[in-house]
N, CA, C and O of each residue as an XYZ file, in Angstrom:
476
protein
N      13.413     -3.217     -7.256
C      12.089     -3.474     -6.781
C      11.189     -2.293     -7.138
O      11.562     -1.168     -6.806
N      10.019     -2.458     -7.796
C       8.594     -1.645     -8.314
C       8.354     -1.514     -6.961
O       8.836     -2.478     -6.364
N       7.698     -0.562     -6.074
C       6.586      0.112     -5.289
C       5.765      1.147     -5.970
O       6.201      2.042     -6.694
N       4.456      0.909     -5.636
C       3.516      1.648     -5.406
C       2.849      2.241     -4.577
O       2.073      1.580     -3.887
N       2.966      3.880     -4.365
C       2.754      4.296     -3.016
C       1.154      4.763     -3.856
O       0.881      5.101     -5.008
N       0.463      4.595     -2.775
C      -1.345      5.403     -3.227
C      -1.893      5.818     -2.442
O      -2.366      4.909     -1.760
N      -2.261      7.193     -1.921
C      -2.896      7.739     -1.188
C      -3.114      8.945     -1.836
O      -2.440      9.322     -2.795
N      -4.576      9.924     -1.056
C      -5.008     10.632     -2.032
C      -4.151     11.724     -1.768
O      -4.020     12.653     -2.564
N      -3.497     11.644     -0.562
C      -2.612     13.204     -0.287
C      -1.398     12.980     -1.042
O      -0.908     11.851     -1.013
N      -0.753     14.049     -1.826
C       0.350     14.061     -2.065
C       1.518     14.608     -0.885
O       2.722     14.401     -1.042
N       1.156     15.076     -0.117
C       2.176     15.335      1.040
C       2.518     13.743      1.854
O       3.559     13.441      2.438
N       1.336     12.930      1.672
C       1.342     11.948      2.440
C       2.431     10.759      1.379
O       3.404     10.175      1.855
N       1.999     10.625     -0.001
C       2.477     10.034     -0.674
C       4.414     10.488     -0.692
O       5.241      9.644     -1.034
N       4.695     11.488     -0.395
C       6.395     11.824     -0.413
C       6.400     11.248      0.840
O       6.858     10.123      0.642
N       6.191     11.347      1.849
C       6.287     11.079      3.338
C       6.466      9.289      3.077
O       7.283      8.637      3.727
N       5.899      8.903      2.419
C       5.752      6.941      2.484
C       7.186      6.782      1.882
O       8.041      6.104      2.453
N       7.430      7.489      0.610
C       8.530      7.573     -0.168
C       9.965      7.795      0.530
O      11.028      7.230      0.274
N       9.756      8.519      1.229
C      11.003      8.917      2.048
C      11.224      7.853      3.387
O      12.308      7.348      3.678
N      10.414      7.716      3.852
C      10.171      6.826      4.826
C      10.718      5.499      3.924
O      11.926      5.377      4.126
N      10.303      4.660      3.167
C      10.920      3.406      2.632
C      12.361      3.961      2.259
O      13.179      3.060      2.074
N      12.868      5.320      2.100
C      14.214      5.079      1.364
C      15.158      4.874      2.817
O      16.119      4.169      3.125
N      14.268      5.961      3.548
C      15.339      5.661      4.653
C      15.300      4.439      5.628
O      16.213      4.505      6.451
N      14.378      3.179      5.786
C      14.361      1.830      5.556
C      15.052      1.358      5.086
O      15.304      0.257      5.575
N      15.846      1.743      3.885
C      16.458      1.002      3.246
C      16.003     -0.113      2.213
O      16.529     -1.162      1.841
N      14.298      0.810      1.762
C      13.514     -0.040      0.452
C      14.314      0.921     -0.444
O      13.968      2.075     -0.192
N      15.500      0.848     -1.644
C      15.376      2.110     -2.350
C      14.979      1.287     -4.230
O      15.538      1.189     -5.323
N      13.968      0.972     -3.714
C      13.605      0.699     -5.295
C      13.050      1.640     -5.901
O      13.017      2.572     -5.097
N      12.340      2.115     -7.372
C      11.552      2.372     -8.070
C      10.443      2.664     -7.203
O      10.124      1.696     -6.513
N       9.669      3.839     -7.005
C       8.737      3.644     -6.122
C       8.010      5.111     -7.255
O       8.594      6.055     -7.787
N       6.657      4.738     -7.255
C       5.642      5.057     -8.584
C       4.463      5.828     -7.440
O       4.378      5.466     -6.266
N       3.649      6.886     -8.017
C       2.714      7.007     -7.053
C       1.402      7.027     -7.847
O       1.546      7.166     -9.062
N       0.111      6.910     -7.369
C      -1.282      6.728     -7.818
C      -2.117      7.622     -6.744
O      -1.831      7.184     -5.630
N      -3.027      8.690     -6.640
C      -4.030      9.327     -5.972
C      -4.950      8.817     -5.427
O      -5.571      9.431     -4.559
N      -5.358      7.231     -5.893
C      -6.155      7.343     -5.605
C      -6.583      5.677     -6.485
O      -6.123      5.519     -7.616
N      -7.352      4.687     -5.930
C      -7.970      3.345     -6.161
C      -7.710      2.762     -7.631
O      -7.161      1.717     -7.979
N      -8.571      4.288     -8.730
C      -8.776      3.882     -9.889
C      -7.471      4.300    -10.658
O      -7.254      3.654    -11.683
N      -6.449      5.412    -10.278
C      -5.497      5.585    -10.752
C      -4.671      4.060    -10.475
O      -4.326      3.272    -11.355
N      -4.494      3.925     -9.158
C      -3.640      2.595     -8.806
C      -4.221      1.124     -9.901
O      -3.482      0.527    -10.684
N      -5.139      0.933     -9.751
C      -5.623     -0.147    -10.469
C      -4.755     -0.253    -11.883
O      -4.142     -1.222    -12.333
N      -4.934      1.189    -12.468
C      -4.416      1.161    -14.242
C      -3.173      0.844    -14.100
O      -2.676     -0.034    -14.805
N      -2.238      1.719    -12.862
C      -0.522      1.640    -12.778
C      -0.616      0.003    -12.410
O       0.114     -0.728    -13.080
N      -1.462     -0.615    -11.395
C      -0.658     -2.029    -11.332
C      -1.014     -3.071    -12.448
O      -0.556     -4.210    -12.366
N      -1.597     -2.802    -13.199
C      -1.789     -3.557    -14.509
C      -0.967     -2.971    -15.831
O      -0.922     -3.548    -16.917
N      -0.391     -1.830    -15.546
C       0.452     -1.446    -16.849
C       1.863     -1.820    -16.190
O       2.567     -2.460    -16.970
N       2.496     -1.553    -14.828
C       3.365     -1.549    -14.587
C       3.880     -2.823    -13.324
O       4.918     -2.729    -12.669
N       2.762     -4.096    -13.196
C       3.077     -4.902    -12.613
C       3.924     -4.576    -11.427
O       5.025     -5.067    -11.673
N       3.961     -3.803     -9.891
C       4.797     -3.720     -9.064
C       4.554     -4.804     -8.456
O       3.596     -5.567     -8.334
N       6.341     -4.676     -7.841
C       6.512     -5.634     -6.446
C       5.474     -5.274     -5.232
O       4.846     -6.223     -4.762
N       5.333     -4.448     -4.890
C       4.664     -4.254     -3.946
C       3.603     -3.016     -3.685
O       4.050     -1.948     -4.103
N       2.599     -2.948     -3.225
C       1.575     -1.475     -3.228
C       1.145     -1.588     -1.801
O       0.547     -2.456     -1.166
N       1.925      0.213     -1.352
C       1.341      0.687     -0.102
C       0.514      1.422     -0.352
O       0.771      2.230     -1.244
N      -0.813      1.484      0.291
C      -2.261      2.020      0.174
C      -2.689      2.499      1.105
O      -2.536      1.818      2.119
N      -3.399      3.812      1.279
C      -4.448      3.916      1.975
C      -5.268      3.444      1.877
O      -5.517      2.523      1.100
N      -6.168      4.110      2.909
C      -7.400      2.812      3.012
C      -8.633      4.105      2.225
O      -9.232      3.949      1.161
N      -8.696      5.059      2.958
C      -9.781      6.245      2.878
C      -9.545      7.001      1.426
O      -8.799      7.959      1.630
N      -9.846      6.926      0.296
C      -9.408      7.929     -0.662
C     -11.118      8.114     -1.647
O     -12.098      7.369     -1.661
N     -10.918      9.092     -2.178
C     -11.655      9.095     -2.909
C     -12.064      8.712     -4.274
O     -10.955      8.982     -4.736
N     -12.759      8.287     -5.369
C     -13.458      7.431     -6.310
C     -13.146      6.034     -5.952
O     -14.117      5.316     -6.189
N     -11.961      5.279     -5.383
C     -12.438      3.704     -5.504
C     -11.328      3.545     -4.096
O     -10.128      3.724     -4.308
N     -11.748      3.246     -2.847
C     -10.998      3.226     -1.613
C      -9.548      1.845     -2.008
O      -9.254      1.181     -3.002
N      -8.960      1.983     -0.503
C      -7.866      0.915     -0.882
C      -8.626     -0.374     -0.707
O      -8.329     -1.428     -1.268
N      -9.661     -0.190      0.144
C     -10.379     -1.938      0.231
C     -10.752     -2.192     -0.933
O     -10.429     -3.295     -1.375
N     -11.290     -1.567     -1.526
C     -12.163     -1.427     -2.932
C     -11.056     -2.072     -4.192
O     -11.426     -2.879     -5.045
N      -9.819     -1.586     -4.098
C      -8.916     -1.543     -4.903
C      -8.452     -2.863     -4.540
O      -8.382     -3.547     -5.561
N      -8.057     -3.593     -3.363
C      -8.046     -4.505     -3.316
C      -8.118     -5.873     -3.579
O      -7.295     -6.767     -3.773
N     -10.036     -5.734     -3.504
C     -11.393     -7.092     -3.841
C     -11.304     -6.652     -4.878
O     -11.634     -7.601     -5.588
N     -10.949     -5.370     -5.888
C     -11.041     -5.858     -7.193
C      -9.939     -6.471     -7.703
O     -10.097     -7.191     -8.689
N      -8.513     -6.288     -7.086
C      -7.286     -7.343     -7.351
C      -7.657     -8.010     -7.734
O      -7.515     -8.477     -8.864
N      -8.576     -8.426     -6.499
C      -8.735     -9.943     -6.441
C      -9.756    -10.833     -7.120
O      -9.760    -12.042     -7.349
N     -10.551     -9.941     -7.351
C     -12.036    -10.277     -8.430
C     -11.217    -10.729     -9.499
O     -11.047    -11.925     -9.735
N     -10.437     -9.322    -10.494
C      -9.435     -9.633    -11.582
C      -8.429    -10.801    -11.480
O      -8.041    -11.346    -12.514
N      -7.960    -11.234    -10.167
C      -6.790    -11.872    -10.050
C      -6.029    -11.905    -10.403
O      -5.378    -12.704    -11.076
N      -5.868    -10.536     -9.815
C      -4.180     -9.996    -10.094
C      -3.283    -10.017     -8.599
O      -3.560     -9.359     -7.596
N      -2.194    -10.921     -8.762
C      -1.629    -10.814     -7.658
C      -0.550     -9.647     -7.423
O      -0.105     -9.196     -8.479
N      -0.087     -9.120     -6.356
C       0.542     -8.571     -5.573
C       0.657     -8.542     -4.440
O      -0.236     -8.897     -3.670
N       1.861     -8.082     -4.062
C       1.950     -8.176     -2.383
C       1.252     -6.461     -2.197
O       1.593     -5.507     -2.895
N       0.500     -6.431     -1.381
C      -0.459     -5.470     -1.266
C      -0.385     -4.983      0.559
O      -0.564     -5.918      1.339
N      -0.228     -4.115      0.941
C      -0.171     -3.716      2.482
C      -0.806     -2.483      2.536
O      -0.593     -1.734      1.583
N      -1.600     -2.059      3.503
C      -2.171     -0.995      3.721
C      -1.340     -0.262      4.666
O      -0.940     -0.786      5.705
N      -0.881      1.771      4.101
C      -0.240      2.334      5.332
C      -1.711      3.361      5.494
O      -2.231      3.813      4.473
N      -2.223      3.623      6.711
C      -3.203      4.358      6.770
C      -3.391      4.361      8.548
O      -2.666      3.771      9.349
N      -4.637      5.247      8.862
C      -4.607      5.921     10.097
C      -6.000      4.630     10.629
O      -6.096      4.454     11.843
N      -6.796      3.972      9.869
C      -7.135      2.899      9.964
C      -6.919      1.963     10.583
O      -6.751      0.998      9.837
N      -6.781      1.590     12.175
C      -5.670      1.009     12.416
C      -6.276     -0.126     13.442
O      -5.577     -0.997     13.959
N      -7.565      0.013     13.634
C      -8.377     -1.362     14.344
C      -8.775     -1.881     14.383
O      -9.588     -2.073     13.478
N      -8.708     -2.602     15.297
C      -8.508     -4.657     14.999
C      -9.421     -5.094     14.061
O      -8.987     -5.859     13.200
N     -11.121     -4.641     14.018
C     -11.854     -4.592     12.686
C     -11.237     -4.331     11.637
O     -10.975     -5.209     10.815
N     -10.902     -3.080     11.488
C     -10.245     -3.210      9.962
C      -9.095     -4.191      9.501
O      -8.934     -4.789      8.437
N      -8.231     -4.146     10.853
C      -7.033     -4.848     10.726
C      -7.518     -6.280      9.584
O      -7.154     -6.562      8.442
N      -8.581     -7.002     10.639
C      -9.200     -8.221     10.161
C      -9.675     -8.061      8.763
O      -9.590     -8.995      7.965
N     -10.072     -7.141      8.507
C     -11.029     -6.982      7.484
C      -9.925     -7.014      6.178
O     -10.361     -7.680      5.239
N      -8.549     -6.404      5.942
C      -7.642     -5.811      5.254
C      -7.119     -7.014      5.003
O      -6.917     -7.272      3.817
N      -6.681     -8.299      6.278
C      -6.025     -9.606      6.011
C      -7.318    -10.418      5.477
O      -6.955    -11.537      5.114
N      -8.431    -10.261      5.344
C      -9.651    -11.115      5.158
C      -9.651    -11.453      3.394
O     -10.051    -12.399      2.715
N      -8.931    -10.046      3.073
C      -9.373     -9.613      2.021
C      -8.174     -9.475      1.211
O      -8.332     -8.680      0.284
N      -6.893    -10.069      1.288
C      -5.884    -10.569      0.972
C      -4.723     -9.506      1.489
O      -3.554     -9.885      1.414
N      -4.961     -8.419      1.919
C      -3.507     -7.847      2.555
C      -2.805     -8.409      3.486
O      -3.239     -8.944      4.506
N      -1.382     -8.265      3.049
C      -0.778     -8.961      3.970
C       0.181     -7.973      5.503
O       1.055     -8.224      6.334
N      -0.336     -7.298      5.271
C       0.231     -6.055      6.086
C      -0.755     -5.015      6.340
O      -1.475     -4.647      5.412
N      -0.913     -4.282      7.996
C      -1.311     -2.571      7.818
C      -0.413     -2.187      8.839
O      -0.227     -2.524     10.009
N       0.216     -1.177      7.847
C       1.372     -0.553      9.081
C       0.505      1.386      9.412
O       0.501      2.358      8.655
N      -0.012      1.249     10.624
C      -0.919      2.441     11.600
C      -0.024      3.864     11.207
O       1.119      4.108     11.594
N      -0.713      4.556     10.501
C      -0.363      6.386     10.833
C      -0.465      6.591     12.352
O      -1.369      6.073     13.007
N       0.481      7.355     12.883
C       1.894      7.980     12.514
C       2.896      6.555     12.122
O       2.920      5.644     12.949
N       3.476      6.463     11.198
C       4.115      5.532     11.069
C       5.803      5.634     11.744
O       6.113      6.648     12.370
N       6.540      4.811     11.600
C       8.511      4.884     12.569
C       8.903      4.016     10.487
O       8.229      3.413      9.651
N      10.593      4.597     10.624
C      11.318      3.993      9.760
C      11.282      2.660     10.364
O      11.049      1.789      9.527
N      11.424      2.280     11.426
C      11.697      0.735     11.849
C      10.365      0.476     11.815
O      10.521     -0.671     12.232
N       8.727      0.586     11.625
C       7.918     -0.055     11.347
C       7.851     -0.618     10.385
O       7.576     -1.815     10.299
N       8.227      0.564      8.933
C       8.742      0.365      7.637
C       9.621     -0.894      7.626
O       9.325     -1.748      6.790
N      10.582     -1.105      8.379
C      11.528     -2.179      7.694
C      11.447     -3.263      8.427
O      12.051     -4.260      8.032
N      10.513     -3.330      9.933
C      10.069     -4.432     10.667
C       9.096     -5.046      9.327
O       9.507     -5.805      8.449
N       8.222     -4.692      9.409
C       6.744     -5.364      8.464
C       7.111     -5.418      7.214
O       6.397     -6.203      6.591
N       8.395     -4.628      6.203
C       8.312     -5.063      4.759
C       9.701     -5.953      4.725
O       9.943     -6.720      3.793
N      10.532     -5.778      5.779
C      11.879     -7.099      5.480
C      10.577     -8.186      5.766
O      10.997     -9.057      5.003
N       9.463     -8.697      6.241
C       8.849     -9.732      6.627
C       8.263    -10.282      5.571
O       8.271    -11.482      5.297
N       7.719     -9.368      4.931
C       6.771     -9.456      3.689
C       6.968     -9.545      2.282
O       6.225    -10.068      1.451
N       8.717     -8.622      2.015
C       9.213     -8.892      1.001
C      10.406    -10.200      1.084
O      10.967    -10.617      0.071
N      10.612    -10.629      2.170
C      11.423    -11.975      2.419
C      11.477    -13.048      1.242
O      12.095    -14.102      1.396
């Protein structure tokens, strides 16, 4: 399994990484800084799945998103970020995510919400 972890921190991006291995996601897992980096990796490298922040700088994860979806490019797409209410919540499923798992995140949030999603 392809993952894509994207957030603009790199401390944050090992932290997602480690967190899915010890879940028990241990696929391929790729990282992007940031909206416009992610965009190029999921069109050169087609992943199974992209965890995103929401807050980053040049093109946000919402941003990165609606343009998926403008392009129509599918993926299973979930937001991990500190973003975590019921507005956004709505706003993230409105807009085709199928997941936001809330900073501070648990290994069992990790494998509650992606055994669901990668099913």
């Amino acid at each position: 399994m392809k993952i894509l972890v994207v957030d603009d921190s790199k401390a944050m991006r090992m932290i997602v990484k480690r967190t899915l291995r010890q879940a028990g996601f241990n696929g391929d897992a790729d990282e992007a800084g940031n909206g416009v980096e992610a965009l190029q990796a999921i069109k050169a490298q087609a992943p199974d799945l992209v965890l995103c922040d929401w807050n980053m700088p040049e093109m946000s994860g919402l941003e990165l998103l609606q343009k998926l979806g403008t392009e129509g490019i599918k993926v299973k797409f979930g937001f991990v970020t500190s973003e975590g209410t019921p507005e956004m919540r709505d706003t993230a499923m409105r807009n085709g995510a199928l997941f936001l798992i809330s900073k501070p995140f648990t290994v069992e949030s990790f494998q509650d919400t992606l055994t669901k999603v990668l099913a």
